[in-house]
N, C-alpha and C positions, 0 to 999 in steps of 0.2 A: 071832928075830922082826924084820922089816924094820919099821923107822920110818918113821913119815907125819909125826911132830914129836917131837924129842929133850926129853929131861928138863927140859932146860935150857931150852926155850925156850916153858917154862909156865908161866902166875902166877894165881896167884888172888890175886883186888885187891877189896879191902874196904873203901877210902877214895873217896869223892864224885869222881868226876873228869867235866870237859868235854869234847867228843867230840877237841879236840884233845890233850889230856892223855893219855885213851886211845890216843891213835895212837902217842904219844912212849913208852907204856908199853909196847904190844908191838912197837913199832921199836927202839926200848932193848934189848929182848931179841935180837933179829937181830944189832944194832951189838956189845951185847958177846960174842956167839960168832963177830964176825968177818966175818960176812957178809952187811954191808953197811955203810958208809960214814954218817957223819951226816946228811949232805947227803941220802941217799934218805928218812931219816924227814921232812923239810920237804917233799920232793917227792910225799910220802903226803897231805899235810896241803894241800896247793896243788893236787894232784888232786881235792881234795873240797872247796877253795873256786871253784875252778874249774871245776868240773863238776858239782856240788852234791851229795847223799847218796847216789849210785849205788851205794856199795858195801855199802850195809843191803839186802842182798839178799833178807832174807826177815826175816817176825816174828820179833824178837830177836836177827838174825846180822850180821856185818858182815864184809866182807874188806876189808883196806886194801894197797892195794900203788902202786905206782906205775908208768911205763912202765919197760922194759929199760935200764938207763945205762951209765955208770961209774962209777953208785955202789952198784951190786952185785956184789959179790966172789965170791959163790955161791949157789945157791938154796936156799931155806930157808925155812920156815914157823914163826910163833909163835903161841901163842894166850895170850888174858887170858880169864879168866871174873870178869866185874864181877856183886861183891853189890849195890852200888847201881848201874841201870843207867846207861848212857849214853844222853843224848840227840842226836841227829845233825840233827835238824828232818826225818825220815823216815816217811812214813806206816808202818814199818813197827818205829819207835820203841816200846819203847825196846830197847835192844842190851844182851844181857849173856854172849854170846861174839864177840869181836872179834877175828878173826885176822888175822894180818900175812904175807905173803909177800913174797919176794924172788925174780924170775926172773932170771937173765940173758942169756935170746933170748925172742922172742915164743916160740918151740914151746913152751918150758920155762912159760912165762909160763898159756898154755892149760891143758897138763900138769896143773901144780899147779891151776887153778880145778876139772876135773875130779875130781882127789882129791879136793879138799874138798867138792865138792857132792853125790860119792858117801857122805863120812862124812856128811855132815848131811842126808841125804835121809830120813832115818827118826828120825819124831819124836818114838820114846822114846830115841834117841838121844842128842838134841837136850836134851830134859829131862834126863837124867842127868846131863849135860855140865853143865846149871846149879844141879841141883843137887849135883853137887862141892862138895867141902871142903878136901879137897888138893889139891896140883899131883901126887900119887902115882896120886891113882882118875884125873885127866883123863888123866894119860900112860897109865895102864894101858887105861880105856876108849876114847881117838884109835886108839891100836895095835894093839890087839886085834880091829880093827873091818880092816885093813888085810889083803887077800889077797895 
């Protein structure tokens, strides 16, 4: 089975967190499998004071990433699913699957948004994914979904 997000870079998160909390939680995830740099989780968080909630792409979803640096090692995608959600100040508030990428060229960069917005285009999907309970059912239902 090809992977769209490794085991490892799952979490299910049950604790009250601020939408920068949230970014640190699934940029943490990236950082500690290596592929990416600390400095790109700040550059995730200064894209979205900066540019303000673009990455709440749709009711309940968010992608955070940031431009292509040298603070990404390799590309890689995480996901958090918040039991309480996240607020971002997003009409399309509130967020309780947050995922993280990392590219390292614009192509790769596109690439991965097209993954992701072919998994989450279908919104029993979508509902499944929140309501998970493990990081076992998310990894199995992300990958499963993967041709």
């Amino acid at each position: 089975m090809e992977e769209i997000i490794i085991r490892e870079n799952i979490r299910i998160e049950r604790q009250k967190a601020k939408w920068q909390e949230a970014i640190k939680i699934a940029g943490n995830l990236l950082l500690k499998n290596g592929s990416i740099t600390e400095s790109y989780i700040n550059e995730m968080i200064h894209t979205v004071l900066e540019f303000g909630p673009y990455i709440v792409i749709a009711p309940g979803m968010a992608i955070a990433h940031a431009a292509p640096s040298a603070s990404v090692l390799r590309d890689d995608i995480s996901l958090v699913v918040f039991k309480d959600p996240v607020y971002f100040d997003s009409q399309n508030d509130p967020v309780k699957l947050l995922f993280a990428f990392s590219a390292s060229k614009k192509e790769q960069h596109l690439e991965q948004l097209v993954k992701l917005s072919t998994l989450l285009s279908e919104e029993e999907t979508v509902q499944a994914l929140e309501e998970s309970n493990t990081e076992e059912e998310v990894y199995k239902l992300v990958n499963s979904l993967v041709m």
